[in-house]
C-alpha positions as CSV (number, residue, x, y, z in Angstrom):
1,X,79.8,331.7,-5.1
2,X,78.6,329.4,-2.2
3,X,79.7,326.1,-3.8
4,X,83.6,327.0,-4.3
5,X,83.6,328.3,-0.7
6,X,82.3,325.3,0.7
7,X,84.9,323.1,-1.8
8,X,87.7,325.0,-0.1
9,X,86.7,324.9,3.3
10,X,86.1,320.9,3.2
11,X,89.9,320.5,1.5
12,X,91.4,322.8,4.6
13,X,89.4,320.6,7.3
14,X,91.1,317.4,5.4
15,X,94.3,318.7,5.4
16,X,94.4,319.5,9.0
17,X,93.1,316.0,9.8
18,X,96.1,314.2,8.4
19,X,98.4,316.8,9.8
20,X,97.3,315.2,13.1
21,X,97.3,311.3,12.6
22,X,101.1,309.3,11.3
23,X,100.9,309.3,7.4
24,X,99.6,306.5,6.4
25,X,96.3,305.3,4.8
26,X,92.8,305.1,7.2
27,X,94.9,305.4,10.5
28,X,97.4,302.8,10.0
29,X,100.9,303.4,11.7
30,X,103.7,304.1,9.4
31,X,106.5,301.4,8.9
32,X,109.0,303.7,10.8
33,X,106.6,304.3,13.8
34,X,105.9,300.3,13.7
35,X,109.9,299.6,14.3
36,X,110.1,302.4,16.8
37,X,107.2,300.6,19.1
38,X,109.7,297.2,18.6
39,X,112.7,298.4,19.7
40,X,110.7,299.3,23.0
41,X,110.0,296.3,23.8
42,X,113.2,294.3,23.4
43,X,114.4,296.5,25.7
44,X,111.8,296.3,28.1
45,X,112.3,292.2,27.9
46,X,116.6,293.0,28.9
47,X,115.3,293.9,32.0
48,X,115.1,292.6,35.6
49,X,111.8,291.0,34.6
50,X,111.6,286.6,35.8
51,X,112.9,284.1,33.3
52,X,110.3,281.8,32.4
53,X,111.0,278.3,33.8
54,X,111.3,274.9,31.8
55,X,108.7,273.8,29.7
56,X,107.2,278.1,29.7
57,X,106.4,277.9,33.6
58,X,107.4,280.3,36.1
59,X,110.8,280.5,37.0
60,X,112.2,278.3,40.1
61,X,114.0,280.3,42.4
62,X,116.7,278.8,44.2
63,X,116.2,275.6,46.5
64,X,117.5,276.3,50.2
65,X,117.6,273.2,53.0
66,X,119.2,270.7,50.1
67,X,122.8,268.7,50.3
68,X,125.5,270.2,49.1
69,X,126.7,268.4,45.6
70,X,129.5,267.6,44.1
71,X,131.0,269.8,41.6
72,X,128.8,269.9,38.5
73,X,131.2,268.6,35.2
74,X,131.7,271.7,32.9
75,X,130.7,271.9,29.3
76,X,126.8,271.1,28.1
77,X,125.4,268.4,30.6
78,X,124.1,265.5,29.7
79,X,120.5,264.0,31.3
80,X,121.0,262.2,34.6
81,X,121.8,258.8,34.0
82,X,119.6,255.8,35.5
83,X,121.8,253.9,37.6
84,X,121.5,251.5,40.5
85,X,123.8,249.8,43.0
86,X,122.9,246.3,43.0
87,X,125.4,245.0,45.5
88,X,128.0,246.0,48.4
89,X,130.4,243.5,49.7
90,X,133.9,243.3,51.2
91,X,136.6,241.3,52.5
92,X,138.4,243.5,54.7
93,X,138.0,242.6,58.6
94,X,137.7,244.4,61.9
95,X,141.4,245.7,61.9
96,X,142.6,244.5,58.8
97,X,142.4,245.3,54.8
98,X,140.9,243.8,52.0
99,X,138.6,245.1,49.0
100,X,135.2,246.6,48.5
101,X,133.5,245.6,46.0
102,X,129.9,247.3,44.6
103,X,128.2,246.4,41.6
104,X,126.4,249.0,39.6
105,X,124.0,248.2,36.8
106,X,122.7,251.0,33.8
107,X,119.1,250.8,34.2
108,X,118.9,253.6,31.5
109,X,118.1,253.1,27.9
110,X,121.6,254.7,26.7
111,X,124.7,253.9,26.7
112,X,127.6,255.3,28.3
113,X,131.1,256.2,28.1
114,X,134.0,257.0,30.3
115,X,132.4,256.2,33.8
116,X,134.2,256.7,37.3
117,X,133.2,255.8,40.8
118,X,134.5,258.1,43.6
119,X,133.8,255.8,46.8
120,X,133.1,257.9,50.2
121,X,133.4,257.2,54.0
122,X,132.2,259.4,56.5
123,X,133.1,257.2,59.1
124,X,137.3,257.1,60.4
125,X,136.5,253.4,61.4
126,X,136.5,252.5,57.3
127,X,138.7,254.1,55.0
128,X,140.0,253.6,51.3
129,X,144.0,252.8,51.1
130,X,144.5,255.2,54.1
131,X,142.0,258.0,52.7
132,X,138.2,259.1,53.4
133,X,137.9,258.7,49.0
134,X,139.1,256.4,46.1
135,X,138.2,257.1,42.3
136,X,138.2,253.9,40.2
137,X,137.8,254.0,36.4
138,X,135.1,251.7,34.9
139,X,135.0,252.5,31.4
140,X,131.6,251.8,28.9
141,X,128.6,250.8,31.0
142,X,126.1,250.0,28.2
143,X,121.9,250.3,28.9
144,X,121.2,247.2,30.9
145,X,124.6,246.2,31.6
146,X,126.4,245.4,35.1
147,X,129.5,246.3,36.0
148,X,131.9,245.2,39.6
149,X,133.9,248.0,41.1
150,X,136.7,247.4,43.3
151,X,138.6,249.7,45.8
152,X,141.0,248.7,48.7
153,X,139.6,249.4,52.0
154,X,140.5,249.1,55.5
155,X,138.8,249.1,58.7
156,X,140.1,250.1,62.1
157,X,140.7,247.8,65.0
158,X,138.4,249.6,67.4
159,X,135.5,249.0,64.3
160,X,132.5,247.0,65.1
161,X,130.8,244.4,63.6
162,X,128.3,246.4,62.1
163,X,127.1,247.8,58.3
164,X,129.1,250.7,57.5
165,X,127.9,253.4,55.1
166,X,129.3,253.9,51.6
167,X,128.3,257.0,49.5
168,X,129.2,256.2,45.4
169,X,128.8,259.3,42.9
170,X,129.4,258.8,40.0
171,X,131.0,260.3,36.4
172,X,129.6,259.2,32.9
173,X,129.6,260.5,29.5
174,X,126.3,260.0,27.6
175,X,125.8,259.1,23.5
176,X,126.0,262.9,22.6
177,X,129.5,263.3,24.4
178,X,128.2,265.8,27.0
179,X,129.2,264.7,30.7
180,X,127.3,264.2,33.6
181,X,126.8,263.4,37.3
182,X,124.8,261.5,39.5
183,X,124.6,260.3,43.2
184,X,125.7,259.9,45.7
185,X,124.1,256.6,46.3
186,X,124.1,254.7,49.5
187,X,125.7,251.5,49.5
188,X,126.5,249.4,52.8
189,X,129.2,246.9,53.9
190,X,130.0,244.8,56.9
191,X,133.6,244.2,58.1
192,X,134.6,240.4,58.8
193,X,134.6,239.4,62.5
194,X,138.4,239.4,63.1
195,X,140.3,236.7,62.0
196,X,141.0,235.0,64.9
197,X,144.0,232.1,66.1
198,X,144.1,230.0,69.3
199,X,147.2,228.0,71.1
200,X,146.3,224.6,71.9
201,X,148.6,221.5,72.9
202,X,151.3,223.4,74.6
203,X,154.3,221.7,76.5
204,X,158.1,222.6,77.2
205,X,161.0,221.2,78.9
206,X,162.8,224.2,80.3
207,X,164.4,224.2,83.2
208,X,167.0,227.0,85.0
209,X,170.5,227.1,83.2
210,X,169.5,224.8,80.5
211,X,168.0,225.2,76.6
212,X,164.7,223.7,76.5
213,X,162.0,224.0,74.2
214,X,158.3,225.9,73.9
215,X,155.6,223.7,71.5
216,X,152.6,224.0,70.7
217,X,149.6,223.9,67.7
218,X,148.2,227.1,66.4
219,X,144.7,227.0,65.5
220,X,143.3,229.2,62.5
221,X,139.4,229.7,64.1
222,X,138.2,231.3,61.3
223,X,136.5,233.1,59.6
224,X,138.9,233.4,57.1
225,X,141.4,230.8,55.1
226,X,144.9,232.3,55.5
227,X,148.2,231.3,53.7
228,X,151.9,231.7,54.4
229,X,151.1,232.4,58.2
230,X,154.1,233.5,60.2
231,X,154.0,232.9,64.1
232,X,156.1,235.3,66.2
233,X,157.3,234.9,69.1
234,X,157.5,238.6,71.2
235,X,160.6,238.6,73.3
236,X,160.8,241.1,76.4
237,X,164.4,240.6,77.1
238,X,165.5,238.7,80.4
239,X,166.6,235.3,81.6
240,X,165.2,233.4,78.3
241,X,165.8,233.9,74.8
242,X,165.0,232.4,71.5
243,X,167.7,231.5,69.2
244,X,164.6,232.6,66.6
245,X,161.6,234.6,67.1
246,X,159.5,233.5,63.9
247,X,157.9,229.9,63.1
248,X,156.6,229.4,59.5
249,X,153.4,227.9,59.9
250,X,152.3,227.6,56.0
251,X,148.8,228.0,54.9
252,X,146.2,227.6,57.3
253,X,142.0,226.7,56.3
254,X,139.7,228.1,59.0
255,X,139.6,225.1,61.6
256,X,143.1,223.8,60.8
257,X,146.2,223.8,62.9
258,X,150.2,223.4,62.8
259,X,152.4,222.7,65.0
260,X,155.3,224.6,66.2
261,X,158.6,224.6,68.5
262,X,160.9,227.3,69.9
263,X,164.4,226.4,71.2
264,X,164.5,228.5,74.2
265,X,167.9,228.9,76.8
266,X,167.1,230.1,80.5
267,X,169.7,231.5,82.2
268,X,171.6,230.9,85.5
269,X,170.6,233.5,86.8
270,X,166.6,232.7,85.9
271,X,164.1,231.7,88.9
272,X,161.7,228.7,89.0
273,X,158.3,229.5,88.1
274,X,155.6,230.6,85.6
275,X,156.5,232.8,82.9
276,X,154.0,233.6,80.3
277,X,155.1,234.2,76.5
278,X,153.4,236.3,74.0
279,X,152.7,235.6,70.0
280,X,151.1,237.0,67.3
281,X,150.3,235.5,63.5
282,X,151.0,237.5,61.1
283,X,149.8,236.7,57.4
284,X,149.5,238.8,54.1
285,X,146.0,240.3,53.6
286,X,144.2,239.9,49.8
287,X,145.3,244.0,48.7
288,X,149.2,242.9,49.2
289,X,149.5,244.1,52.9
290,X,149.9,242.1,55.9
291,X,148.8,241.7,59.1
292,X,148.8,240.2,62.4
293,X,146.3,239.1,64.7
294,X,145.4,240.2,68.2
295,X,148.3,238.9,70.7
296,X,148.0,234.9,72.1
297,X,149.5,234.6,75.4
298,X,150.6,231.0,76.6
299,X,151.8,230.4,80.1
300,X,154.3,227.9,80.9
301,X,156.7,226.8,83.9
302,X,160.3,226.8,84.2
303,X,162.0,224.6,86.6
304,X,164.4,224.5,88.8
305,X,168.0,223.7,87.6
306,X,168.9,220.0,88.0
307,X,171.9,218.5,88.8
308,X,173.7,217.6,85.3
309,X,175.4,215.1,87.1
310,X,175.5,212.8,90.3
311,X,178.4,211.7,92.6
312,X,178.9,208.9,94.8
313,X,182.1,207.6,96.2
314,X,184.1,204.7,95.5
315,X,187.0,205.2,97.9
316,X,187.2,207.5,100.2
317,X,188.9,206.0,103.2
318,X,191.9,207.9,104.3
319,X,194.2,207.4,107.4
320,X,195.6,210.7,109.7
321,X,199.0,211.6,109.2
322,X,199.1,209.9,106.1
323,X,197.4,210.2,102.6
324,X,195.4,208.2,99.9
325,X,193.3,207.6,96.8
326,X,189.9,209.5,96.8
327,X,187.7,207.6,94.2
328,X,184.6,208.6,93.0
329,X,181.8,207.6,90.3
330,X,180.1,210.9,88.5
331,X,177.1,209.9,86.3
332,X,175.6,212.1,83.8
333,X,171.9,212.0,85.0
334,X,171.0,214.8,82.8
335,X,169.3,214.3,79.2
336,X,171.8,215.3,76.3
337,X,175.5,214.4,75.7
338,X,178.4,216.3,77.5
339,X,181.7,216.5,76.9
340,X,184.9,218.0,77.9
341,X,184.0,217.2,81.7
342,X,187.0,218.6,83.6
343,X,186.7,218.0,87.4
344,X,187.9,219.8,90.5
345,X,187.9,219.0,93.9
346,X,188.7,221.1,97.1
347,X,189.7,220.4,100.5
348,X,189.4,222.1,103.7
349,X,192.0,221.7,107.1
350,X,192.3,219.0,108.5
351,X,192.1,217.5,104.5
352,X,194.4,218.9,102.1
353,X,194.2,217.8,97.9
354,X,197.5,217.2,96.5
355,X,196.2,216.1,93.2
356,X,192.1,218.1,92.4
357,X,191.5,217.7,88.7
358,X,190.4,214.6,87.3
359,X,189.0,214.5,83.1
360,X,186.3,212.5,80.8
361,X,186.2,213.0,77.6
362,X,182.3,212.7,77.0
363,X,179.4,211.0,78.9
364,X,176.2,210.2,77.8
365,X,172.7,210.7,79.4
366,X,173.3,207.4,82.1
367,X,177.1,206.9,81.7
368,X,179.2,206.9,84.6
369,X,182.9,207.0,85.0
370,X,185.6,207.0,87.7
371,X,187.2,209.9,89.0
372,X,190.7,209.3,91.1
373,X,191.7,211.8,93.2
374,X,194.9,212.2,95.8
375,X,194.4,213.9,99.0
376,X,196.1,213.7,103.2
377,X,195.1,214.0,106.2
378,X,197.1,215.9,108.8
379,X,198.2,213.8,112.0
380,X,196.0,215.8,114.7
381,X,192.6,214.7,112.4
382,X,190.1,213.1,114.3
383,X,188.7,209.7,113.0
384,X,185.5,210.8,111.3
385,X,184.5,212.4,108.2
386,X,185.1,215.3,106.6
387,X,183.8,216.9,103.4
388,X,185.6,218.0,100.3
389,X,183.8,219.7,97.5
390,X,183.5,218.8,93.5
391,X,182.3,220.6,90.7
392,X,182.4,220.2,86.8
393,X,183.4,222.3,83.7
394,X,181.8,220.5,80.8
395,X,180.4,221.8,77.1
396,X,176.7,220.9,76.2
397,X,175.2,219.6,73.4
398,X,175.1,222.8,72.1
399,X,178.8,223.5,72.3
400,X,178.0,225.8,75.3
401,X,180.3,226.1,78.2
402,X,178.6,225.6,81.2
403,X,179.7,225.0,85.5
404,X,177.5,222.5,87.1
405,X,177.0,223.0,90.8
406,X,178.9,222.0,93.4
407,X,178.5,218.7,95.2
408,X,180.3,217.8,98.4
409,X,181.0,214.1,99.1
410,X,182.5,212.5,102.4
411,X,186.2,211.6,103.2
412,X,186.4,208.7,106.0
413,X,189.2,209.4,108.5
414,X,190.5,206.8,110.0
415,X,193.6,205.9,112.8
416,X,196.7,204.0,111.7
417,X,197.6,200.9,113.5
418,X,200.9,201.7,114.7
419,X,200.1,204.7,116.4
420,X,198.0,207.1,117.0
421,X,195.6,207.6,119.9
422,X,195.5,203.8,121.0
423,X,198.9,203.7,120.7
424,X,199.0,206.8,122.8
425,X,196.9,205.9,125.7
426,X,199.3,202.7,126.1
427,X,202.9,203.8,125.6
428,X,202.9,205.6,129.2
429,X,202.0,201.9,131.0
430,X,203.8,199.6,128.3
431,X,207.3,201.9,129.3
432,X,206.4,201.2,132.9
433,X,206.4,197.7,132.1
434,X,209.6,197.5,130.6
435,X,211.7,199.4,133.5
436,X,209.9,197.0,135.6
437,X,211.3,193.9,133.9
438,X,214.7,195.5,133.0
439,X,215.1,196.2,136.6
440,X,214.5,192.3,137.8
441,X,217.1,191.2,135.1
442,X,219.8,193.4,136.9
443,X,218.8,191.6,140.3
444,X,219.1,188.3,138.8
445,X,222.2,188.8,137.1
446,X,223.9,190.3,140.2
447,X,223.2,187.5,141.8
């Protein structure tokens, strides 16, 4: 009776001991409890828990203190390429335009595709076309290969003569066709000094009331070659003016010069003296543009007007009371052709003109010709000289009207023989004389 109690009472204990553990054989877990303890811990990994960084190290937070970069391309990146700027150069000047030019060689070991340079100045003194950036498209850059960028570039008048700073970043697409960014890299260029000009050789010939001319030689003193160079000529209004403000001077090598010539006309109403003029070259730049160089300031005199033309007399003796040929030579002293000359003269009391104008069809510089005038000379003149006036209306060789000055020559008064003041102080004892001898003859005869 024992043994079946004891057979019982071990099959209860059993039964209660897998009642306890998950079903399964020797304390394994069950498949279902296994998936259960899974699902825990994916969601336990969607957490707030650190994502592991590259290559299974610990996660980077983010990098504070660092430039700001451009704008990452979108889409899947491609590795940075290996790029270097071999060379920086340009052609622009202090105040002037021209190119920059960098050269940037792959370095890399793949090729790529599609690349662009943005060129940056930080700096107002340089600038690209007007602008602080300029994009230029370069195309396939393969591994090992150079390429020669090019971008327009000017630099400010008040730059110096110093490296300026260039930042280059730049665009690519790699083998795979994912895109990618790199730089900036520093690149440097130095402006040219300014393109300076020089006025050498200067004379003129201009005088008050007359055209004259301004000549000189421009100098091209470097650093630079420049072709189809314009001189100009800056007027400020006035007594002078050009009949044209702007002298080709053609292409010009650094150290060569040209000559040049302005016909200039100074006023009547112009004063002697120094007057100083003001030019400036102006040439096209290498991008298409042009400009001019700093202002070149030549001084030069103006004299005082001259006489055109010079007057002596010929025949000039007139007797009181009566009248008589005035003759006189003109000459043209002055150095061009003038025609037209119409002369006038004038008379004052006690010399009256009863024939002033006198004409010459043309004289040349040194030609003279003989002017005959008709004037009188009232009774009560004195014998001595008295002055009448002559002055000219003549075209220059320009076919400009002009007045010449006035020039004042001598008219010789002189007594008549019959009368006058000899005749005068004798008539009183000459009538005496006769009464004397008329009176004898009555004596005689009565006799």
């Amino acid at each position: 009776m024992r043994r079946p109690l004891l057979i019982v009472t071990l099959l209860l204990v059993s039964t209660a001991v897998v009642g306890l553990a998950p079903t399964g054989a020797f304390g394994q877990e069950s498949p279902e409890n296994a998936s259960n303890v899974s699902n825990r811990t994916a969601q336990v990994g969607t957490g707030n828990a650190t994502t592991p960084g590259a290559g299974g190290g610990p996660a980077q937070g983010p990098r504070t203190g660092t430039p700001a970069q451009p704008a990452t391309p979108s889409g899947p990146q491609a590795a940075p390429a290996d790029l270097e700027v071999v060379d920086a150069n340009t052609s622009a000047g202090v105040g002037g335009s021209g190119m920059v030019e960098v050269v940037v060689e792959n370095t890399g070991e793949e090729d790529l595709s599609d690349v662009a340079i943005t060129f940056g100045s930080s700096n107002a003194a340089l600038t690209f076309g007007g602008a602080t950036t300029a994009r230029t498209y370069v195309g396939d850059l393969d591994a090992g290969e150079e390429a020669t960028i090019a971008t327009e570039a000017s630099f400010a008048p008040t730059a110096e003569n110093r490296s300026y700073a260039i930042d280059l970043t730049v665009d690519y697409t790699d083998e795979d066709g994912n895109r990618g960014r790199v730089g900036p890299y520093a690149a440097g260029v130095t402006p040219d000094a300014r393109q300076a000009f020089a006025v050498e050789d200067v004379n003129a010939s201009l005088r008050v009331g007359t055209d004259g001319t301004l000549a000189g030689t421009v100098v091209n003193e470097g650093p630079n070659d420049v072709e189809d160079a314009v001189l100009v000529l800056r007027e400020r209004g006035g007594t002078i003016a050009a009949s044209e403000t702007e002298y080709a001077l053609g292409d010009l090598a650094a150290g060569d010069g040209a000559r040049f010539a302005y016909d200039l006309a100074v006023s009547d109403a112009a004063s002697a003296g120094p007057r100083q003029f003001d030019f400036v070259v102006r040439y096209p730049t290498d991008d298409g543009g042009v400009t001019e160089s700093a202002p070149l300031y030549v001084t030069s005199n103006v004299s005082a007007a001259s006489d055109v033309f010079a007057v002596e007399p010929v025949r000039t003796n007139v007797t009181a009371g009566g009248g008589g040929e005035v003759r006189l030579r003109v000459t043209n002293v002055g150095d061009e052709r003038v025609t037209d000359v119409s002369a006038k003269l004038f008379g004052d009391e006690p010399v009256s003109v009863d024939d002033s104008e006198a004409y010459v069809r043309a004289l040349d510089p040194g030609e003279s010709a003989t002017l005959t005038f008709k004037v009188s000379v009232a009774g009560s003149a004195l014998a001595k000289d008295y002055p009448v006036s002559l002055d000219f209306q003549y075209e220059d060789a320009d076919g400009d009207t002009k007045l010449s000055t006035t020039y004042r020559v001598p008219v010789e008064v002189g007594r008549s023989e019959g009368g006058g003041l000899l005749w005068q102080r004798w008539l009183p004892g000459l009538g005496g004389g006769l009464g004397v001898l008329a009176l004898g003859y009555l004596l005689v005869g009565r006799r």
